[in-house]
N, C-alpha and C positions, 0 to 999 in steps of 0.2 A: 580551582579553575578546571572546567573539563576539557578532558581529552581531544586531541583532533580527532580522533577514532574512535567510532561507533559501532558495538557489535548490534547488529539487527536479527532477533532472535523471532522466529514464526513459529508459533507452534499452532495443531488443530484443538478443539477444546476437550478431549481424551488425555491430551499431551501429548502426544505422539508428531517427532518433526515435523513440519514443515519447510523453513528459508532458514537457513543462518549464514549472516556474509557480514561481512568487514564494511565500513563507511566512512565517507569523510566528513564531519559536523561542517557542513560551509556558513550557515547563518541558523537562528533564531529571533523569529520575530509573533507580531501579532498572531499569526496564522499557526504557528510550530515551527517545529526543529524541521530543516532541511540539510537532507543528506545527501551527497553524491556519490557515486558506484561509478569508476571508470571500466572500458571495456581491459580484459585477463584478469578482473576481481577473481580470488578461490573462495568459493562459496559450495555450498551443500545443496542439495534440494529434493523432495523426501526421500534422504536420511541418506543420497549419494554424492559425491563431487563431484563439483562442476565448476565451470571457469566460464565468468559472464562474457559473453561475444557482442553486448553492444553494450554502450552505457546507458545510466539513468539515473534522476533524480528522485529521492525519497521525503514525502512532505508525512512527516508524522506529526499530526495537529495536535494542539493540546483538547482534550476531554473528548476527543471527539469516534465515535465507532466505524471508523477509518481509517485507510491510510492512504496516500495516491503515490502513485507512480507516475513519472512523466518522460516519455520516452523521443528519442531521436531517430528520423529514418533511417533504416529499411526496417524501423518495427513497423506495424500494422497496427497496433495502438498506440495515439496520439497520446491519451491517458487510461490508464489502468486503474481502477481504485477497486481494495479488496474493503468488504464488512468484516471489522474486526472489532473487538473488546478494545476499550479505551485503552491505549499504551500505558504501561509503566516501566520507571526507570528505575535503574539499579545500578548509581554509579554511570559505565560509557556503555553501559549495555540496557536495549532498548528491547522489552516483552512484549509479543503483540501476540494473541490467541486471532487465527484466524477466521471467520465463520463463512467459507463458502461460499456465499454470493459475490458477484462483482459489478463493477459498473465500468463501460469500457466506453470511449469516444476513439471511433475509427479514424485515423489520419486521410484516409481517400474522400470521403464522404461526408465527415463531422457528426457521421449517424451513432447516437446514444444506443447501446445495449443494456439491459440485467443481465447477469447468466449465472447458470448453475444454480438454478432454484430448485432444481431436482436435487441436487448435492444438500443443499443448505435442508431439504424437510427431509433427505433421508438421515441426515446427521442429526439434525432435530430429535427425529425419532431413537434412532440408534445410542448417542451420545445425553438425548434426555436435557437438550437445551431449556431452560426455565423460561415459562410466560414474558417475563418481563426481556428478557436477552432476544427473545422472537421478535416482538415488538419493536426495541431499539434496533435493532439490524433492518428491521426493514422500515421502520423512520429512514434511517441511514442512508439506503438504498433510494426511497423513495427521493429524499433530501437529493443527492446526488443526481440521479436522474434529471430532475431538472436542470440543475447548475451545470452539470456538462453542458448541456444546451442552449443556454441563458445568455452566457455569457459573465457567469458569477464567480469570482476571482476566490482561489488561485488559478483556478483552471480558463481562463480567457489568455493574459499574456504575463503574468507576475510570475511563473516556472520558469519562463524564457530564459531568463537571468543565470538561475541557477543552474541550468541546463548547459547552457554555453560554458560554466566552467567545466566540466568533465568531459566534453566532448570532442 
C-alpha cells in the first residue's frame, strides 16, 4: 500500500536540482496522482532551503509531459504547469525532469501564458535535448495552452476539491 507521503523530486535534464519537497498522496484517479503541499512545507529549491509560504496542489498525470500546479490566493497563478518528462515512480518518491517551458493561467484575468522559451532552446542547445523530447514538450505546451483556456478539466473546476483540502 503506498505511503501518505510523497517525496516530489525535480530535477533539470543535466541533473542538476531543481524542487525537492515532501507531499501528501490525497487521491488518484483518472487524471493522476494528486498531491498537496500545505503552507511551512521544507522543501529545497535549486539546490537551497526553503519553506513553502502558500499551499498548493500537485496533479502529476499519468504519461503525460506535465505536471500542474494549482494554486490559492495571493498567488498570481491560478495554475502553473511546468513541461516535463513523463514522471516516474520509485516507490513514494515521484522523478520529474523538468524542461523549462511553462504554461501559466493568471488568476486576475484567466489570461493563458508560455514562458521561458528562451530557457527551454537555450537548454536545448546547451543540455543537447533529442528531437523527439523537443517535439513532445512543445505538443505539451501547445496541448496546454489551450486547455487553460477551454475550459478542459482538470484545469476548469475538478482541483477545486483538492485544493480545499490543504488550504
Amino acid at each position: 500500500m503506498p505511503s501518505d507521503v510523497v517525496r516530489v523530486v525535480y530535477r533539470k535534464y543535466d541533473g542538476t536540482a531543481h524542487r525537492d519537497y515532501p507531499a501528501r498522496r490525497l487521491a488518484e484517479d483518472d487524471m493522476g496522482t494528486w498531491l498537496g503541499v500545505t503552507a511551512g512545507t521544507r522543501s529545497v529549491y535549486h539546490g537551497r532551503p526553503s519553506v513553502e509560504q502558500i499551499p498548493f496542489v500537485l496533479l502529476v498525470p499519468h504519461d503525460a509531459w506535465w505536471t500542474g500546479m494549482f494554486n490559492p490566493p495571493p498567488r498570481t497563478s491560478e495554475v502553473y504547469c511546468d513541461i516535463t518528462t513523463p514522471a516516474e515512480w520509485s516507490g513514494d518518491t515521484v522523478h520529474i525532469v523538468d524542461l523549462d517551458l511553462d504554461v501559466v493561467r493568471r488568476r486576475a484575468t484567466g489570461a493563458v501564458e508560455l514562458r521561458d522559451e528562451d530557457e527551454f532552446e537555450e537548454h536545448r542547445q546547451r543540455f543537447g535535448y533529442p528531437d523527439d523530447l523537443v517535439a513532445e514538450g512543445r505538443a505539451a505546451a501547445d496541448w496546454l495552452y489551450q486547455a487553460l483556456g477551454d475550459g478542459t478539466e482538470p484545469f476548469a473546476t475538478t482541483y477545486r476539491k483538492w485544493l480545499a483540502l490543504v488550504v
